[in-house]
C-alpha positions as CSV (number, residue, x, y, z in Angstrom):
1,X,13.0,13.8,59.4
2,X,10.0,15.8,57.5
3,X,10.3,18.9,55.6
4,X,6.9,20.2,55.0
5,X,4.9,23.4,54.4
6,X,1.5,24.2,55.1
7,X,0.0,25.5,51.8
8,X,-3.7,26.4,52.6
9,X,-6.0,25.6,55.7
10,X,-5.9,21.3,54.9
11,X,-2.8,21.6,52.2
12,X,0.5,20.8,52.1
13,X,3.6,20.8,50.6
14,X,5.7,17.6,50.6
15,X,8.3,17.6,48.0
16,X,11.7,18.0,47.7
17,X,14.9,19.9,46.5
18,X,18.2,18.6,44.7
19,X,20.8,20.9,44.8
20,X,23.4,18.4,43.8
21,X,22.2,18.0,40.3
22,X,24.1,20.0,37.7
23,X,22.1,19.3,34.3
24,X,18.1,19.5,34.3
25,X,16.6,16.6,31.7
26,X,21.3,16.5,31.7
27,X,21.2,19.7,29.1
28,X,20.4,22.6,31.2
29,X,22.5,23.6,33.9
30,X,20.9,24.5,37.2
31,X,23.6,26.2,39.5
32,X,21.3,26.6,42.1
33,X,19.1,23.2,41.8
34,X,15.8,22.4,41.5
35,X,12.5,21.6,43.9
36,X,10.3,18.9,42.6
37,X,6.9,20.0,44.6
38,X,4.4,17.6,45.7
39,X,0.8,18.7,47.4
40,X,-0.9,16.6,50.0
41,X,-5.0,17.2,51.2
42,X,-6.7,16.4,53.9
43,X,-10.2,16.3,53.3
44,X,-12.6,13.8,54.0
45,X,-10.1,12.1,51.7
46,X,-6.6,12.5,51.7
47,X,-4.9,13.4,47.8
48,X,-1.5,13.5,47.0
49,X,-0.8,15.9,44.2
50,X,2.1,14.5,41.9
51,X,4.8,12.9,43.4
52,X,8.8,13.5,43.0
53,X,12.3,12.6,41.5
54,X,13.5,9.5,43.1
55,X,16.9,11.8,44.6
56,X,14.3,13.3,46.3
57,X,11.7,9.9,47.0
58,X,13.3,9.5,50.5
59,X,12.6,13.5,51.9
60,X,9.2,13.0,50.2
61,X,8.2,9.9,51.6
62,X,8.7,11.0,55.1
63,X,6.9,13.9,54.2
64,X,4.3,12.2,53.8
65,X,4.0,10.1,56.4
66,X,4.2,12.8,58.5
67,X,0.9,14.9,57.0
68,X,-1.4,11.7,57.1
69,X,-0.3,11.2,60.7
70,X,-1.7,7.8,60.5
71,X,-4.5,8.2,57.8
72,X,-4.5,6.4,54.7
73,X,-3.8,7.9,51.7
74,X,-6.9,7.5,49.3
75,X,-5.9,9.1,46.0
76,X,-3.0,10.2,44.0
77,X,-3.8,12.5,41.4
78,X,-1.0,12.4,38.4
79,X,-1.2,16.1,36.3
80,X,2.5,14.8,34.6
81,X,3.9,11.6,33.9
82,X,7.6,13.4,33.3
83,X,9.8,10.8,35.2
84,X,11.4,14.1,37.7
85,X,7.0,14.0,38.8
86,X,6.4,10.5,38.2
87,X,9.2,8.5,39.2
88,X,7.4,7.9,42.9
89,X,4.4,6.4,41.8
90,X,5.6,2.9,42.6
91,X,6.9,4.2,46.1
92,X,3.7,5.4,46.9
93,X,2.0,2.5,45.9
94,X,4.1,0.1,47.8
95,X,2.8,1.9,51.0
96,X,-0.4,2.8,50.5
97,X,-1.7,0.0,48.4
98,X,-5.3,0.8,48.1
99,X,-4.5,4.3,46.6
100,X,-6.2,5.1,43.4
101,X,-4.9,7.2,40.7
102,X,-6.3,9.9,38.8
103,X,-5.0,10.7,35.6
104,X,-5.3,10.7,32.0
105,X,-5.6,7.9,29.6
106,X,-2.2,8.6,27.9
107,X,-0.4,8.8,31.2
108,X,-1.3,5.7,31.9
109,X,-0.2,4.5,28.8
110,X,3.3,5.9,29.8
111,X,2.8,4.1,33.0
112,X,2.7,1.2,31.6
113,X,5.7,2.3,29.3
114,X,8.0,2.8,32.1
115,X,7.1,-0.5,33.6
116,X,4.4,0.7,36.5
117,X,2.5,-1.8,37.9
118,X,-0.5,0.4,38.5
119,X,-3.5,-2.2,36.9
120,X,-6.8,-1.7,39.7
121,X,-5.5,1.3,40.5
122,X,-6.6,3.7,37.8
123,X,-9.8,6.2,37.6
124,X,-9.5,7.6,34.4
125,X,-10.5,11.1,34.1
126,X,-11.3,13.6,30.7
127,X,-11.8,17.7,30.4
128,X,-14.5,19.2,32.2
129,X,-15.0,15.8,34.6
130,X,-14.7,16.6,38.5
131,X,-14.1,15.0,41.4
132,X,-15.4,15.3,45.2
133,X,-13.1,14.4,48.5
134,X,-15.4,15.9,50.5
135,X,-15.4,19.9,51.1
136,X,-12.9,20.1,48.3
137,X,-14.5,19.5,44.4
138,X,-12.0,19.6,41.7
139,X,-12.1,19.7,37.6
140,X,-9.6,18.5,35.6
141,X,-8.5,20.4,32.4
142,X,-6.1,19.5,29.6
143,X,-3.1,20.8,28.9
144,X,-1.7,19.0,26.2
145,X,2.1,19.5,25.3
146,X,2.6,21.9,28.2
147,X,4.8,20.2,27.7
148,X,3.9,16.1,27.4
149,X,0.9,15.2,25.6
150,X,-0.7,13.4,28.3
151,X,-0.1,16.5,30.8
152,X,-3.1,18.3,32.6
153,X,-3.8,20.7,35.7
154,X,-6.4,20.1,37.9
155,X,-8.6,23.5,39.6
156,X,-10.1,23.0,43.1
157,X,-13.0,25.0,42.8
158,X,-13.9,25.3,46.1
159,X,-10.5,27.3,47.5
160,X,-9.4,28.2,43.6
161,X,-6.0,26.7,43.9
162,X,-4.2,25.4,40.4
163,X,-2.2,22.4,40.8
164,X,-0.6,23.5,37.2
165,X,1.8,20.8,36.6
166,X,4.9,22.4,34.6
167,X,3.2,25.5,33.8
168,X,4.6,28.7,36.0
169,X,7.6,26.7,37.2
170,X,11.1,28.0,37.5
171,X,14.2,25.9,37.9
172,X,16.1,27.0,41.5
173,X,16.0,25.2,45.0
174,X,13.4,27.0,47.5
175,X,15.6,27.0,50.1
176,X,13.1,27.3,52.7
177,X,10.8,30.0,51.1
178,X,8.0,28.5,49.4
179,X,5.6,31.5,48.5
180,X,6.4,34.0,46.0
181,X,6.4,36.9,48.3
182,X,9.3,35.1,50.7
183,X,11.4,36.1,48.0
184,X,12.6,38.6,45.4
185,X,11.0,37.3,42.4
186,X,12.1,40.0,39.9
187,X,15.8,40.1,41.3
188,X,16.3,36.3,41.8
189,X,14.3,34.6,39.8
190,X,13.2,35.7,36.9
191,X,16.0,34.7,35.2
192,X,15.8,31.2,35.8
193,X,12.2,31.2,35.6
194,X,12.5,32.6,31.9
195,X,15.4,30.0,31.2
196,X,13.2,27.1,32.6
197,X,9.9,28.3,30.2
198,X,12.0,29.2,27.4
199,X,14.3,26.1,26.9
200,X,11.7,23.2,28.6
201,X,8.4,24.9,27.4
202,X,9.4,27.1,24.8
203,X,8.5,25.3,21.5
204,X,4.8,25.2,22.5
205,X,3.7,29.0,22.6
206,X,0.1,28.3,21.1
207,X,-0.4,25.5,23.5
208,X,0.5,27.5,26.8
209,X,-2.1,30.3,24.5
210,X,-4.5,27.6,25.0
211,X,-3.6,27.1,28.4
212,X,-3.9,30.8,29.7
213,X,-7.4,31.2,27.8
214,X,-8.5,28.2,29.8
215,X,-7.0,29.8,32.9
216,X,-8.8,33.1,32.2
217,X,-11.9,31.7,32.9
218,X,-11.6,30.3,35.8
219,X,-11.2,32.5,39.2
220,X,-7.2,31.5,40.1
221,X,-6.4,32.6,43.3
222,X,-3.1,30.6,44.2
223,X,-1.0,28.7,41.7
224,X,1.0,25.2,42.6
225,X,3.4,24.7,40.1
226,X,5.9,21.2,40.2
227,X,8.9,23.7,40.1
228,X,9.6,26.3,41.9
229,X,7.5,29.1,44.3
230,X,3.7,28.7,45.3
231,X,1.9,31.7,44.0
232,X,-0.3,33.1,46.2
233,X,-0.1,36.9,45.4
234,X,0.7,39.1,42.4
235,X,-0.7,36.2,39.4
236,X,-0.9,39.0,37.3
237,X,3.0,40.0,37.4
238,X,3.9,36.1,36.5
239,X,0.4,35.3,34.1
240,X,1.5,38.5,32.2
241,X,5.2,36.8,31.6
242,X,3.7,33.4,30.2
243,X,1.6,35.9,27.6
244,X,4.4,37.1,26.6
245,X,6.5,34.4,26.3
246,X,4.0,31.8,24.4
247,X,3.3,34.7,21.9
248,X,6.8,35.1,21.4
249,X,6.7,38.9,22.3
250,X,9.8,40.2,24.2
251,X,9.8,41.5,27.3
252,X,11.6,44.4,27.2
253,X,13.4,46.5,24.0
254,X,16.9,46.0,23.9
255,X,19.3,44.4,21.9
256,X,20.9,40.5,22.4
257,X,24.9,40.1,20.8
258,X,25.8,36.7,20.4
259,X,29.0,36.5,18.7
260,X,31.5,33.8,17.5
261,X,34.8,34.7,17.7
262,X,38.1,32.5,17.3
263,X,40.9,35.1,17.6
264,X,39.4,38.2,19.4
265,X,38.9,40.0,15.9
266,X,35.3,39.5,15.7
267,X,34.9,40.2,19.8
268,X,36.7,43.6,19.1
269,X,33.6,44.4,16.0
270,X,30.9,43.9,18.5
271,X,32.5,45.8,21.6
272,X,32.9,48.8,18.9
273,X,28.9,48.5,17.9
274,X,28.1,48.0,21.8
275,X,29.9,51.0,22.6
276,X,28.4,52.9,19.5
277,X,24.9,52.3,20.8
278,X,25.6,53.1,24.0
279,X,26.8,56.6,22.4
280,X,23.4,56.4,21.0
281,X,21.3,56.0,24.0
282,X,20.8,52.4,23.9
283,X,21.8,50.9,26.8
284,X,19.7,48.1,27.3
285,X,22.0,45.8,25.7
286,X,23.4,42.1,26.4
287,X,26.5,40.9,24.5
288,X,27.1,37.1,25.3
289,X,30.5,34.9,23.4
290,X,28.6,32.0,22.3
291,X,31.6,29.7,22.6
292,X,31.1,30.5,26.3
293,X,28.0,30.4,27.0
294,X,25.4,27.5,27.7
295,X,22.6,27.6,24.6
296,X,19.5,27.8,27.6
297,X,21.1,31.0,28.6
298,X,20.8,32.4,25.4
299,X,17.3,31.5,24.5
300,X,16.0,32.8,27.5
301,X,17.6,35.8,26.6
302,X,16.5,35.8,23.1
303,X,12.9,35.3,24.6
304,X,13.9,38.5,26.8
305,X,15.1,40.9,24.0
306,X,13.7,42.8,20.9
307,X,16.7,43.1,18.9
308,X,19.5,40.6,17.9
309,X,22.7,41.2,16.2
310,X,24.4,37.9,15.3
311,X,28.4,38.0,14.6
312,X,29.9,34.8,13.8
313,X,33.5,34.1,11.7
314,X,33.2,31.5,8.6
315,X,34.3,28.3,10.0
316,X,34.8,25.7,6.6
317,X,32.8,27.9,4.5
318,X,29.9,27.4,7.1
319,X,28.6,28.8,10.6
320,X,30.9,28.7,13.2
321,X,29.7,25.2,15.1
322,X,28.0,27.3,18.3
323,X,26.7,29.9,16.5
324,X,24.4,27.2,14.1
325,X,24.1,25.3,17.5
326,X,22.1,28.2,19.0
327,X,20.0,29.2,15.4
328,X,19.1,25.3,15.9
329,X,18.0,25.6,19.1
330,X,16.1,29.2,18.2
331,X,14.5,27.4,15.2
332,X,13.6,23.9,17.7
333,X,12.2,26.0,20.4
334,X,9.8,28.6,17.3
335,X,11.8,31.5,17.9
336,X,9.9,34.3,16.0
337,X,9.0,37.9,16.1
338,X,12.7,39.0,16.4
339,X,14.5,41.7,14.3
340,X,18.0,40.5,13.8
341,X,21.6,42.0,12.2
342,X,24.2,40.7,10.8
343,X,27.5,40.7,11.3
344,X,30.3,38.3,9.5
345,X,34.0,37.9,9.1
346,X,36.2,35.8,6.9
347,X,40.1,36.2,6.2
348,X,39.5,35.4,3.0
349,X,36.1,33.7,1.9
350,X,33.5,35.6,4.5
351,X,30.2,33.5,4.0
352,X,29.0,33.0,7.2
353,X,26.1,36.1,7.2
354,X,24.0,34.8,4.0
355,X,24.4,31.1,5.7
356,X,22.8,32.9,8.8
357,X,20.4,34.6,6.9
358,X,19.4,31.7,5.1
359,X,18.6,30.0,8.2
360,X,16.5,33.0,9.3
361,X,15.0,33.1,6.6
362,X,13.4,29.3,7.9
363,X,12.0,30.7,10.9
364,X,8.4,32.5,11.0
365,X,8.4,36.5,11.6
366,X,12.4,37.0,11.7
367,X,12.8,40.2,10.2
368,X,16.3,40.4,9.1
369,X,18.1,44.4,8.6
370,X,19.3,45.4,5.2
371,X,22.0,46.9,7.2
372,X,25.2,44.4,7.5
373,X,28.8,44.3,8.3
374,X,31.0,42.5,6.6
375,X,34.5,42.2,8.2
376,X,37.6,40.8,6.5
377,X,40.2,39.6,9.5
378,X,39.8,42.7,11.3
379,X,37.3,46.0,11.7
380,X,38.6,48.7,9.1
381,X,37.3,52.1,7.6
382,X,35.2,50.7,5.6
383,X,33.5,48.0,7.8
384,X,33.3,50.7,10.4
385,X,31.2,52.7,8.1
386,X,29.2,49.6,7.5
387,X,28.9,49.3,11.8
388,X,27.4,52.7,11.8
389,X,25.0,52.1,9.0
390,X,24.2,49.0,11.5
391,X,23.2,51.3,14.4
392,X,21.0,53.3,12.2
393,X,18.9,50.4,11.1
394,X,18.7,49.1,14.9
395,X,17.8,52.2,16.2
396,X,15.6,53.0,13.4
397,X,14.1,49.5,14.0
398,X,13.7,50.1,17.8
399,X,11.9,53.1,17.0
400,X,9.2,52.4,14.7
């Protein structure tokens, strides 16, 4: 049975949502699934828009079936060869044979890599070329490693709706509500919007930069993103987001504690310098036990937040193994433009806050505070006095 929505006037959403998968690209979990979107037009000639995960080729394949009503399908345009957009291609072409695809060179190139059979099929397409189905007239643009090489978005000039590949998509099932304003954006999901950007996108800041100045002069009114809502109102709220994200500025000032702790000693440091901000008037604060906690969660939250205060024990003379597991990821993904303190503990060798800083020390813009704790086995006098020389140089920090 279908599952569609109608989009604009003559399009159509035909994708799909799996809310029995657990991992995203099986590293980032998705509690609440994810939609692979798909858009169909009826013009003079019909265009599909992408195509969908095979857990999802079934739903989509009915979908479409059900929007031609009978017509053919005459083109398939391809923004991103991903496999969770691309993996349908074949499907598509079994049915409707004559189809021809518009894509890049390189994406075909991966088409061929993953085996495709899509030879007579292709209509290769550059920057700046467009393409006519009748009322509707589309240019392409490139959007190279947003987040694949080969990926592009493609503008319909005549109703100014962005078919942005995996730009502006979130990870989360639609359940029904395909527009931005069905839901509560800010309350339910911005979080997993952030995560998806952050951890998928993240590494490619002056990229999406690229991307956005492209964007800004054109005349968006709707955006169609492969994940997540439509946008049809309120592109400011979400373009201003992807600003901030792909230039690395946080959204909001606050402070992000990830800490490593083996025996609750280090745990009990950090709930004394949360509560001694808090004392302070800093409330916006996150404290997160990296042990616990999945790495996407904590770069999206490193993306979030101003102010970082990293507490890890020495593990072997070294970084305790999640705690160099997330500065990894931080350094992977171009984490910059953070201030960050230090806190470390040892029993009787406590070396893991140089390491750390070292590894800072790596990444571009990292400011690290003069201001650090060192803590042998437990919090005493005179690593408390250390803590509160800690808060001064955050809050100092937050208020310059």
């Amino acid at each position: 049975m279908y599952c569609v929505r109608k989009v604009t006037e003559d399009l159509y959403w035909v994708g799909g949502n799996d809310r029995r998968l657990t991992l995203f690209e099986n590293i980032h979990p998705i509690p609440r699934g994810v939609s692979y979107n798909s858009y169909l037009l009826l013009d003079e000639k019909t265009v599909l828009f992408d195509t969908v995960d095979w857990s999802a080729g079934r739903q989509f394949l009915e979908n479409i079936e059900h929007v031609l009503d009978g017509r053919q399908l005459d083109y398939l345009v391809i923004n991103h060869m991903e496999p969770d957009h691309g993996a349908s291609i074949e499907e598509v072409l079994i049915r409707y044979p004559d189809v021809k695809i518009i894509s890049t060179e390189k994406a075909f190139m991966m088409m061929h890599q993953f085996n495709f059979d899509v030879d007579g099929h292709m209509e290769e397409v550059q920057e700046g070329d467009t393409r006519s189905f009748g009322k509707h007239e589309v240019t392409f643009v490139a959007a190279p490693m947003v987040h694949w090489p080969e990926a592009m978005v493609t503008f319909d000039l005549t109703n100014g709706v962005l078919f942005a590949a995996d730009a502006f998509g979130s990870f989360g099932s639609l359940d029904g509500k395909l527009f931005n304003d069905e839901v509560n954006f800010d309350r339910d999901w911005i979080d997993d919007a952030r995560r998806y950007y952050t951890n998928i996108v993240g590494k490619y800041g002056p990229h999406v930069q690229a991307l956005l100045k492209k964007a800004a002069t054109i005349d968006i009114k709707m955006i169609c993103p492969l994940h997540g809502p439509v946008w049809r109102s309120d592109l400011g709220y979400f373009l201003d987001k992807y600003d901030k994200w792909s230039s690395y500025e946080p959204e909001e000032q606050g402070v992000l504690i990830v800490y490593a702790s083996m025996y609750g000693n280090t745990e009990s440091a950090v709930n004394a310098l949360a509560t001694k901000l808090a004392v302070r008037g800093v409330t916006n604060v996150a404290m997160y036990d990296v042990s616990k906690t999945h790495v996407s969660e904590l770069i999206s939250e490193t993306f979030r937040l101003s102010h970082l205060v990293l507490a890890s024990v020495t593990y072997n003379l070294g970084i305790y193994p999640p705690m160099l597991n997330y500065l990894m990821d931080m350094k992977a993904l171009n984490m910059q433009k953070r201030t960050v303190a230090l806190i470390e503990n040892g029993s009787w060798a406590p070396k893991s806050g140089a390491l750390m800083e070292e590894f800072l020390d790596e990444m571009k813009q990292m400011t690290v505070l003069n201001e650090k704790v060192s803590v042998l086995s437990s919090l005493n006098e005179g690593s408390a006095i250390e803590m509160d020389q800690l808060v001064d140089g955050l809050i100092e920090s937050m208020n310059d």
